[in-house]
N, C-alpha and C positions, 0 to 999 in steps of 0.2 A: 616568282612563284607561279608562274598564269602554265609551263607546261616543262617543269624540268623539276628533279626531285631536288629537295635543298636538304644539303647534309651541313650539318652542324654537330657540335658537341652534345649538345640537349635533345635533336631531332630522334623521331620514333620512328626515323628509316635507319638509322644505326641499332636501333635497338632492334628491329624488324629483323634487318640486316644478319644482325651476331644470332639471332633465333633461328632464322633459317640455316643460316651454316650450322650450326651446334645441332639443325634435325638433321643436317643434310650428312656433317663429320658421324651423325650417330651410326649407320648402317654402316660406312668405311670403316671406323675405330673397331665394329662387327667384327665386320668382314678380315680385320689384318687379324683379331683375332683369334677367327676361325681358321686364316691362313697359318698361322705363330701352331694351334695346337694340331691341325692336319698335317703340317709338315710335320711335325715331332710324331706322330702319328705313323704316318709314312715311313719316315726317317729308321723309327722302329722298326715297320712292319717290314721293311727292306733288308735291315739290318737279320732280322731273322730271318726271313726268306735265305736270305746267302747263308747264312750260318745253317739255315736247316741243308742246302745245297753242298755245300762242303761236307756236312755230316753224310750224308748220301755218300759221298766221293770216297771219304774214308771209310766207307762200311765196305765199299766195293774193291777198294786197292788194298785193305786189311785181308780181305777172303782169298785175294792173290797171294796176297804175302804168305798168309796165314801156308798156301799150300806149299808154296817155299818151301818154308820154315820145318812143315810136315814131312815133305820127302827127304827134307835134310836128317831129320832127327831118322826117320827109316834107313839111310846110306849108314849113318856115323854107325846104331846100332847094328846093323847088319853081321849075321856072324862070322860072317867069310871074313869081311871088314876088319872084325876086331881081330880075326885067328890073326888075321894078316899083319897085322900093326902091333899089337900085344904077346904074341903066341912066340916061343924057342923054338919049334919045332925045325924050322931053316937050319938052324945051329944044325941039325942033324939031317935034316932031308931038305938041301940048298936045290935041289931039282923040282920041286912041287913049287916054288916061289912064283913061278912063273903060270903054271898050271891054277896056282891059285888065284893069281890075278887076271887070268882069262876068264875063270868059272863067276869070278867079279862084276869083269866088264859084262858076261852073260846076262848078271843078275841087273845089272844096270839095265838095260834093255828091257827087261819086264818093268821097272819103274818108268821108263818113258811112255811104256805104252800106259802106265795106270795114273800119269799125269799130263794129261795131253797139253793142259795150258802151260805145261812148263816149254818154254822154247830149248833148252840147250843145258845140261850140264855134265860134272865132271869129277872124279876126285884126283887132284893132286897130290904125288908118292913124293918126297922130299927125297930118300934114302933113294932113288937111283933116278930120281929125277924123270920121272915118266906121266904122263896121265891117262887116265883112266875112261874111256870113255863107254858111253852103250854099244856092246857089241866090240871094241876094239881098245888097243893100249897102244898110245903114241910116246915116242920123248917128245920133251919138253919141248924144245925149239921147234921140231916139226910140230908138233899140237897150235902150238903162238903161232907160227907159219898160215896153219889151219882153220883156227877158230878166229882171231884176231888182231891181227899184224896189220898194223896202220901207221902212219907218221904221227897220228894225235897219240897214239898208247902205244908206245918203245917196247921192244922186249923184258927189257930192264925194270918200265913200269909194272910189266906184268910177274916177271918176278920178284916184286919187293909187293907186290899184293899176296900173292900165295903161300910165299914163305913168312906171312905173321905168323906171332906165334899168341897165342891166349885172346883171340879175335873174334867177335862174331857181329855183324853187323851187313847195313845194303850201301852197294854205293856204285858209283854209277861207274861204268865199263862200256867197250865195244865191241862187238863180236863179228863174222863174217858168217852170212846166213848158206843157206843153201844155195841160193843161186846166185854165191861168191860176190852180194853187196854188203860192205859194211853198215851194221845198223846199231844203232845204241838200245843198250839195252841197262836193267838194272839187274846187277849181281846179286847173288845173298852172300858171302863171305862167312864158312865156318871153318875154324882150324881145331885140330885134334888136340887134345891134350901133349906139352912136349915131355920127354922121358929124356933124362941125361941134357937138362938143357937144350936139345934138338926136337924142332918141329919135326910131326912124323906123317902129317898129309893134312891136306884144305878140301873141303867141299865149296864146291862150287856152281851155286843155280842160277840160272840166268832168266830174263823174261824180258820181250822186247818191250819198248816204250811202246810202240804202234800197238802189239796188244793192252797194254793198259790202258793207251789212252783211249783204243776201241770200246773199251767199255763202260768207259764216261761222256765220251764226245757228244751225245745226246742229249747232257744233261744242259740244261740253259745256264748255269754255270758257267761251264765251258767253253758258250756263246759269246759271252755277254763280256770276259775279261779273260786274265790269265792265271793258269793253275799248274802250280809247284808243289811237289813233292821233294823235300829236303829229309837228309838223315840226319844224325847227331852234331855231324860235324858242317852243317847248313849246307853240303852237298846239294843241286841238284838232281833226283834221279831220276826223274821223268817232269817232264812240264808241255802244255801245246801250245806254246809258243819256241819259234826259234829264236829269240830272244835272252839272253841271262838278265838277272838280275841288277841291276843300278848296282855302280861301285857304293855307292854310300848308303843303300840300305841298310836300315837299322835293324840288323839277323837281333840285337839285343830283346827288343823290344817283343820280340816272336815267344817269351819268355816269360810276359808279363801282362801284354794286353791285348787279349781274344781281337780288336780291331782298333785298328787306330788309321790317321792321316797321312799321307807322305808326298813330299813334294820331291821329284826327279831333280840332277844338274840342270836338266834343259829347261826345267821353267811346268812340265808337265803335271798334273796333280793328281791323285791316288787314292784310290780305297783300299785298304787291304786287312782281311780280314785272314783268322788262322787258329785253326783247332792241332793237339796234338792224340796221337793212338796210344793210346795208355799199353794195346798190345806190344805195337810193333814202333813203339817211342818213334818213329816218324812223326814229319811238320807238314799238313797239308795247308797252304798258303795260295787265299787268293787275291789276285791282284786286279783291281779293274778301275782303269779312268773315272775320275769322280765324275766327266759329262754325262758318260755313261751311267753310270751309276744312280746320280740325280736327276738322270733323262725327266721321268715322271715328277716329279716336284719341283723343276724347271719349268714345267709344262703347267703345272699348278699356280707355280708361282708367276707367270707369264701372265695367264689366265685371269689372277687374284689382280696384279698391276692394271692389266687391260679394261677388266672391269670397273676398279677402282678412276681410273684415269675418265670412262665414258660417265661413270656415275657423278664425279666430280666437272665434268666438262657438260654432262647433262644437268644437273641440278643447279650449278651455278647460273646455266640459260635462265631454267623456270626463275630460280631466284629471283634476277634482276624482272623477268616479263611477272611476275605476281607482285614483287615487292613494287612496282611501277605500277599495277593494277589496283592493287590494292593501296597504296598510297594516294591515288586520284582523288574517291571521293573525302579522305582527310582533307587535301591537297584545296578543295575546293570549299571543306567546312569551315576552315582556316580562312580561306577568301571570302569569303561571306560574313562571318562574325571579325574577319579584320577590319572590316567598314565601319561597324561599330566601336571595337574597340582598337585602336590604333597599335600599332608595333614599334617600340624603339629601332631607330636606325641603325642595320648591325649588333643586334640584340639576340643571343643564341635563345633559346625555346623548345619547349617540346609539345607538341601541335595538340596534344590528348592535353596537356597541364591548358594549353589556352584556352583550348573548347570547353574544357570544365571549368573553367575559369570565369569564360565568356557565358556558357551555360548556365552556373550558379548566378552571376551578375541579373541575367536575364529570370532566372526565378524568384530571384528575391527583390525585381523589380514588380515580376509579376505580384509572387506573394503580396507585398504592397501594396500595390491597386487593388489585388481583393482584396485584403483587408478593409482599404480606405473606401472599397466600395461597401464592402458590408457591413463598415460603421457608417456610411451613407444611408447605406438602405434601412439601418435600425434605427437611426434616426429620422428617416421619411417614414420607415412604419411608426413609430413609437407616435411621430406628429402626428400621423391616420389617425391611431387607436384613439389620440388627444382627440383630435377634433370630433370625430366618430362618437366619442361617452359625449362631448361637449354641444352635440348638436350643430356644427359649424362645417358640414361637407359643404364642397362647392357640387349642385344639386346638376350641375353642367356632364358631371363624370359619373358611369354611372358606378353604385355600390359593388355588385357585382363583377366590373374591369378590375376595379380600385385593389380586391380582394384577391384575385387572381395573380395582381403583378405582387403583391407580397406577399406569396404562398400561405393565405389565410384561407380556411375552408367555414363559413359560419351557415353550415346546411341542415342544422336541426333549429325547429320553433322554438326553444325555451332560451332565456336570453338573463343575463345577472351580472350585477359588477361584487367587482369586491373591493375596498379599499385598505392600504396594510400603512399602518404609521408604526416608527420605529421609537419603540418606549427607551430601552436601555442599551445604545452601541460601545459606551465604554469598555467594557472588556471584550470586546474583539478589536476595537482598535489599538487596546494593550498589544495584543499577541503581533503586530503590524507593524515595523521600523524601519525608518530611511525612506519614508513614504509621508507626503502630503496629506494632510485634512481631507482636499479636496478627490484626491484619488482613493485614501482612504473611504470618502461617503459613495463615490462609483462604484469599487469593488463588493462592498455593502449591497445597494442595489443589486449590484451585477447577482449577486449568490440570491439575492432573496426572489427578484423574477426569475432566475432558473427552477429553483424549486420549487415558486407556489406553480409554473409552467409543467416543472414535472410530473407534480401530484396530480394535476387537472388532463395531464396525459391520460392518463390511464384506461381513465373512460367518460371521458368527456374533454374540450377544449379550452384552451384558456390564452390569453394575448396580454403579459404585462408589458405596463409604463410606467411613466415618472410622469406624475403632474404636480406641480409645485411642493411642497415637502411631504409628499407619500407618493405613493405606490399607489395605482389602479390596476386591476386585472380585471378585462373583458370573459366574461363565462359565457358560452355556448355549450349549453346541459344537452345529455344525449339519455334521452326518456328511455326509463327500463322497468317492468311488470314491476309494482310490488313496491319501488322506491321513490321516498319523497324528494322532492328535488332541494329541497331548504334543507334536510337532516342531513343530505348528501352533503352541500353547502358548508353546511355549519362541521361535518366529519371531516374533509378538506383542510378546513380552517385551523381544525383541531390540529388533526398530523402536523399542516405546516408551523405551527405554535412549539409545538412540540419537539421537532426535527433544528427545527433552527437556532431554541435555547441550550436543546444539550448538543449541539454541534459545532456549533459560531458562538452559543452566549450571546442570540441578539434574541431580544425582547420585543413581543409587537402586540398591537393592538388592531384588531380587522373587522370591520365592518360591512355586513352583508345586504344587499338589497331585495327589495321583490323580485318576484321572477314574471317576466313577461316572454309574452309569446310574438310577438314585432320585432323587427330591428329597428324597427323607428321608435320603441322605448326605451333605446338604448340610453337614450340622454336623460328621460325620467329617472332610469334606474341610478346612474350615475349621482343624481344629487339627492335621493334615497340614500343612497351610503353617505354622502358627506353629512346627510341630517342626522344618521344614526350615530357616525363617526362625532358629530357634536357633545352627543352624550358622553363622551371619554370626558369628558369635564364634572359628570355628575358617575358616572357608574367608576370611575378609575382607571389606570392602564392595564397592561395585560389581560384586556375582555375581547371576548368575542359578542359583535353587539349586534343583532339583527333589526331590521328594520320595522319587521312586521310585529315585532316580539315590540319592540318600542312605543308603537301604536297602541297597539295593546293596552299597555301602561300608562299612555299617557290621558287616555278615555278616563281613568279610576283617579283620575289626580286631583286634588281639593281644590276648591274654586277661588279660598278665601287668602291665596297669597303666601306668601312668608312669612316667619314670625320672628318679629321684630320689632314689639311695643315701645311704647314711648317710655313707660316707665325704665325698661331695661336699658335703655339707649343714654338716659339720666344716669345712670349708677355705673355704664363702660364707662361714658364721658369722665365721671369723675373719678374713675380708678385709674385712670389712663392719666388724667390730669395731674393727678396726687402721687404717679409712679408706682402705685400698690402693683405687683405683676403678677402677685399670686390672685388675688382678685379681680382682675382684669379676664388671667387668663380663665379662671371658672366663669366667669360672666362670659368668654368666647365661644369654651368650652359646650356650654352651655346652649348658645343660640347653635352652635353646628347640627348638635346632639338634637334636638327638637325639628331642624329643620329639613334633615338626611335621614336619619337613622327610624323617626318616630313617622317625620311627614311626608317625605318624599317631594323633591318638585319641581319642574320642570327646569331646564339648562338654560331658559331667557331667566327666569325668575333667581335664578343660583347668581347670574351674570349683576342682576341687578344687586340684593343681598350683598353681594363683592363688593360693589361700588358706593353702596350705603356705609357700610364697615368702612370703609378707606376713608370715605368725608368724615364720621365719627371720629373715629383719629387727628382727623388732620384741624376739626375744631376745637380738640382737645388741645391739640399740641399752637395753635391758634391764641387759645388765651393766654398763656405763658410766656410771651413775649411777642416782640415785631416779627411779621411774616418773613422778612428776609431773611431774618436770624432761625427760620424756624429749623425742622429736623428735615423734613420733605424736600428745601432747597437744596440741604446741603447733601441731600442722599435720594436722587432723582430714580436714580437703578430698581431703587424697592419696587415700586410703583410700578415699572415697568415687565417686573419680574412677574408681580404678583399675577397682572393682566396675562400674560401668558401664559398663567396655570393650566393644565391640560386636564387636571381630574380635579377632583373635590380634597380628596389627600393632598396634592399638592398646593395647591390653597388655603387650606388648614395650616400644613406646614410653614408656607411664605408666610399666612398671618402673624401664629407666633413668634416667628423669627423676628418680625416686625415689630410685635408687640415687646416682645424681649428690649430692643432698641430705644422704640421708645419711650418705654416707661423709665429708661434709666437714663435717659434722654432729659424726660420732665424731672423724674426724683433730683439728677443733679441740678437741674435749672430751679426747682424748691428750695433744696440745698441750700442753693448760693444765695435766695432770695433772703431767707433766714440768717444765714449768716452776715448779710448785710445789715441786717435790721439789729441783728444782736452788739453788732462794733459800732452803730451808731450809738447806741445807748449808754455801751459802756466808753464811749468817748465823751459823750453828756459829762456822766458819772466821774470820769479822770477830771474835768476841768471844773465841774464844781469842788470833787475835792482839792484843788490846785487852789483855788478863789478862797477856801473854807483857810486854807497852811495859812495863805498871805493875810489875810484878815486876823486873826490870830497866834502870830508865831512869837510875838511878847508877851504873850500867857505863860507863864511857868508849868501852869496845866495838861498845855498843850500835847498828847502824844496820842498815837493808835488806837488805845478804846477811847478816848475823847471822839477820836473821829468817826467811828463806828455806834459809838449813842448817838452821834450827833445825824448820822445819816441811815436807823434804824436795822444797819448790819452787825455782822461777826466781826470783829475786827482781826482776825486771820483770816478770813474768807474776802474782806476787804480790801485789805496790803496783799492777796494774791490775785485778786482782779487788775491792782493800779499797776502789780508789778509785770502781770500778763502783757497790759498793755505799754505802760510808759517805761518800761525796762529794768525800771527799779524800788525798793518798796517805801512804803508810808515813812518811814521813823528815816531814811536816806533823804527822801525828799526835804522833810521838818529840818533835819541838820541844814542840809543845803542852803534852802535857804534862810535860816538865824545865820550863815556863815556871812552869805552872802548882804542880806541887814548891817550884818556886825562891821565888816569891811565899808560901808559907809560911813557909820558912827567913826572909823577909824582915821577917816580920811581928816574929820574935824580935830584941830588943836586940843581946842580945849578939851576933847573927852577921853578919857583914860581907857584902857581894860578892860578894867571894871566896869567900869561904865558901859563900856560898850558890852560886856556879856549880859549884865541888868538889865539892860534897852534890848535883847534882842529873849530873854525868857531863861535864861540859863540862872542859878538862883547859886551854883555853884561855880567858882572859876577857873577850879583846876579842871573840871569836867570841860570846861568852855574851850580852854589852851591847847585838851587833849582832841579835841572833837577839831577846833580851826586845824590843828596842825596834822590830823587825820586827812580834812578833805584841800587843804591848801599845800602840805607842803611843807608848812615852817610855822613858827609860833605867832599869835597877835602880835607878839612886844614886838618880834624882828619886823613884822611887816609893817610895824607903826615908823622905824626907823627907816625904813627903806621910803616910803611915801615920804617922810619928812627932809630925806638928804637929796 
């Protein structure tokens, strides 16, 4: 690649390449087509040129003819003529025949003189074979002797021309002139009408070819090719050439198409064009070499090749010396971005796709670096503005350099921070998906320093940051007649409030500081907002809280503390203790309502209050059993929650939630205490009535109100207590055990049945058999026998 062009498939010298030809084919594909419609152009105009030149030809050999034709029609009508040929008169005076054909040949002689272009005529007498001429009458043979006696035209010939009969037409003859050379000439041939089937004489005019052709030979025409004059029967009767016509011309064609092409035996090639005389039904025919002919369009076309051939042999040069020229500095951007970015071995390519390639690679390396410089540099500024509110410049640089490399301008005296805490980000972070928390909380910031940046544009300057979880913004106020600097402050605050809820649905709370005129109270100012920003704990979120307004307020604030007597603190303790929630929470209710609403009081004293409340609880829930077990062990989060409250409502809120907890906390740990105490009693109660059955179940007495006098109850309220507890009731129990008695007494020999339902309270013994075999199974008697086998 270092100095030779590389053609490949993909390369932008093929592409160069085919662009140039296709400007360079453009002017040639022109050019043949200017050639294509000039010739046809020409071809035309040629075409007509000859044809108007023939028309010429014929207007001019017509006018001959035409006088032919005239002095012929004057001889035939003539009256001498007709007496002569028509008239009886001979019948009777055969001596005047003679007389009249001399007074003929007379009159003939005044027509010579009144047709000068006529060279030579004649009429021929059939009836005694003579002719007639100006001035004189010859026979026949001397006349042929005379006028035209040649080896080419026989006597014979000349007699089987004259004696037609019903003839009139031109054709070509030879005659002997005056100074006895034969010259060709062209006849007119007219024959008289015949009577009795015999011809009765021929007129005959003659006109040399040298006269006709004298009076075209000028014409360029006649220059330029060859021109024939044909009769009906395709005779030629005058032509200037000594030449005849080609054996195999097509006379057809003479008949159909005004011009056409014609190729000779010998290989020769032809133009020939051909009008006919509508008068004198003649074919004037011309014939002229097609080289000739295409002389000029040869010449054109020569011309058109020639140019074409240099324009192509000249643009091909430039081609290659531009496409080499201008290929270079490609040639070279290639080599230069191939350093970097390498080229497969034998790899086709197209030099524009690499450079753009290479290009883009290189921009979006660039892009990059700034980027990562200008997140560099927002984060070296963002540290400035940090250290800058925080008082912690290194005192070595000065403020002024520092401010310059981060296109900060702070050249007006009034100086303010502001600080922006984020109340409510939950629905914007809805609207946000396939996105981290933590990019989530960046793009957050990101929007919120743009705008409170933008507002402060306007007319005044502003520099936010991120310092621990909010937002600072450096204000540099630009003093203007008439405007306070804090309403401006606080109107800022406003918009940005405003702007960001209905836009984002982000929620904030900002706190404004004094306004100073140093940059070295930048840092006072700074913890002026974070004091005022404190207050979000007693005023709420979504405020706008100013510093000086704060001050204010806190001059007018009572001296005597929080209220929170002792008696009050006795009566949460115990509502709390005893799980009452409705009375807890009025008793809460209550200290909020007296201490916010009536007293107002300061955010150390709100903090303290908090912490009071919290231990009140927590020695509520204290007495109600071992601390380990308590509710705060087992639920550490409250506590921690509550501490982080951020305003007075939410503190409120955390409390009752709290409260809610654990009062139902203690209610069921009461609960359970009682119920405890209750199942001990009535297990007392089961085992003295148990002691009361055994002691007496040989009393015949013995049943459920017995044991209800006896232990000062209902006795259905009683057997529903034993049966709650021991599962089953009073009068079950009593069977039970006399059963259980009786099956003792049974076990002895000697005692019978009887005996044994006696001994155990039963007074009846079918009641006794049915009651054993109720809870045993089987009867005494059987069981008495089963123990004895």
């Amino acid at each position: 690649m270092k100095n030779k062009i590389i053609f490949n498939g993909q390369s932008i010298v093929l592409t160069w390449m085919i662009s140039y030809i296709v400007i360079l084919l453009l002017p040639v594909v022109i050019g043949l087509l200017l050639y294509v419609e000039s010739s046809r152009t020409l071809k035309e105009e040629i075409q007509q040129a000859n044809d108007s030149l023939l028309k010429q030809v014929r207007e001019v050999m017509d006018n001959q003819f035409k006088a032919m034709e005239q002095l012929n029609f004057e001889i035939t009508w003539n009256v001498n003529m007709q007496e002569l040929l028509y008239s009886n008169k001979y019948e009777a005076f055969p001596k005047e025949y003679r007389y009249d054909i001399s007074q003929i040949a007379r009159n003939l002689s005044i027509y010579k003189t009144s047709y000068p272009l006529i060279d030579s005529f004649y009429v021929y007498l059939f009836k005694d074979q003579s002719v007639i001429l100006p001035t004189t009458v010859r026979p026949s043979a001397f006349a042929y002797q005379t006028l035209h006696m040649s080896d080419d035209f026989s006597f014979s010939a000349w007699q089987d021309i004259v004696n037609r009969t019903n003839f009139k037409g031109f054709i070509p003859m030879a005659r002997i002139g005056d100074d006895n050379k034969l010259r060709k000439t062209v006849a007119y041939i007219s024959t008289y009408p015949v009577e009795h089937n015999q011809p009765l004489a021929t007129n005959v005019i003659m006109v040399d070819q040298s006269r006709i052709l004298g009076a075209i030979q000028n014409m360029e025409i006649c220059n330029r090719g060859h021109v024939f004059i044909l009769n009906n029967e395709n005779q030629i009767l005058a032509s200037n050439s000594a030449n005849a016509l080609p054996g195999d011309f097509p006379y057809d064609k003479l008949e159909t198409a005004p011009n056409f092409y014609f190729s000779g035996s010998s290989g020769e090639k032809y133009e020939v064009f051909n009008i006919q005389s509508p008068r004198s039904k003649l074919k004037y025919v011309s014939i002229m070499p097609s080289t000739i002919f295409w002389q000029k369009a040869a010449h054109i076309r020569n011309l058109t090749y020639m140019s074409m051939g240099i324009s192509l042999l000249g643009g091909g040069i430039l081609t290659f010396f531009f496409l080499r020229r201008n290929y270079n500095p490609v040639r070279r951007l290639v080599h230069a971005f191939s350093k970097k970015q390498a080229l497969a071995s034998g790899q086709r390519y197209n030099e524009f796709h690499f450079i753009q390639e290479a290009v883009d690679s290189t921009l979006l390396e660039m892009a990059d670096f700034k980027s990562k410089m200008e997140q560099q540099r927002h984060m070296v500024r963002s540290h400035f503005i940090e250290k800058l509110l925080k008082g912690k410049l290194d005192r070595r640089i000065p403020i002024a350099e520092a401010l310059t490399s981060f296109d900060m301008k702070l050249d007006q005296k009034d100086f303010a921070v502001m600080l922006l805490v984020v109340d409510t980000s939950a629905p914007f972070f809805e609207r946000i998906t396939h996105t981290s928390d933590e990019d989530k909380w960046k793009l957050l910031h990101f929007i919120i320093m743009n705008v409170v940046e933008e507002l402060l544009s306007k007319r005044h300057r502003g520099y936010a940051t991120e310092i621990d979880d909010s937002l600072a913004c450096l204000v540099n106020l630009t003093p203007e007649d008439g405007v306070n600097g804090k309403d401006e402050l606080l109107l800022i605050a406003e918009e940005t409030q405003s702007f960001l809820a209905a836009t984002y649905d982000i929620h904030l709370t900002i706190s404004i500081s004094s306004i100073y005129e140093q940059i070295s109270s930048i840092p006072q100012a700074f913890l002026e907002a974070l004091d005022a920003m404190a207050y979000k704990l007693v005023m709420g979120g979504r405020e706008i809280l100013a510093y000086d307004d704060l001050q204010a307020n806190r001059v007018c604030e009572p001296a005597s503390g929080y209220y929170y007597p002792m008696q009050v603190e006795q009566q949460f303790m115990y509502a709390v203790k005893s799980g009452e929630l409705e009375e807890a929470q009025r008793i809460l209710a209550e200290i909020m309502n007296k201490n916010f609403e009536i007293r107002g009081i300061s955010v150390s004293l709100t903090k303290c209050l908090m912490l009071i409340l919290i231990t009140t609880m927590m020695k509520s829930i204290s007495e109600t059993g071992d601390i380990q077990e308590s509710f705060f062990v087992r639920n550490p989060k409250l506590i921690d929650r509550l501490l982080s409250s951020k305003t007075v409502q939410e503190m409120n809120q955390y409390l009752n939630e709290m409260l809610v907890q654990i009062c139902a906390y203690t209610a069921a740990k009461r609960q359970a205490a009682i119920s405890q105490t209750r199942q001990k009693a009535l297990q007392q109660l089961v085992e003295e009535i148990s002691a009361f059955i055994e002691d007496n179940y040989s009393d015949a007495n013995l049943n459920v109100t017995l044991i209800g006098s006896h232990f000062d109850r209902k006795a259905t309220y009683l057997s529903k207590l034993f049966k709650d507890y021991a599962g089953e009731g009073l009068l079950d129990r009593i069977n039970k055990v006399r059963i259980d008695k009786s099956k003792q007494l049974l076990r002895k020999q000697e005692q019978s049945v009887g005996d044994a339902a006696y001994g155990v309270g039963f007074n009846d013994i079918n009641a006794f058999i049915r009651v054993f075999k109720k809870v045993e199974g089987i009867t005494p008697g059987k069981y008495k026998e089963l123990i004895e086998k």
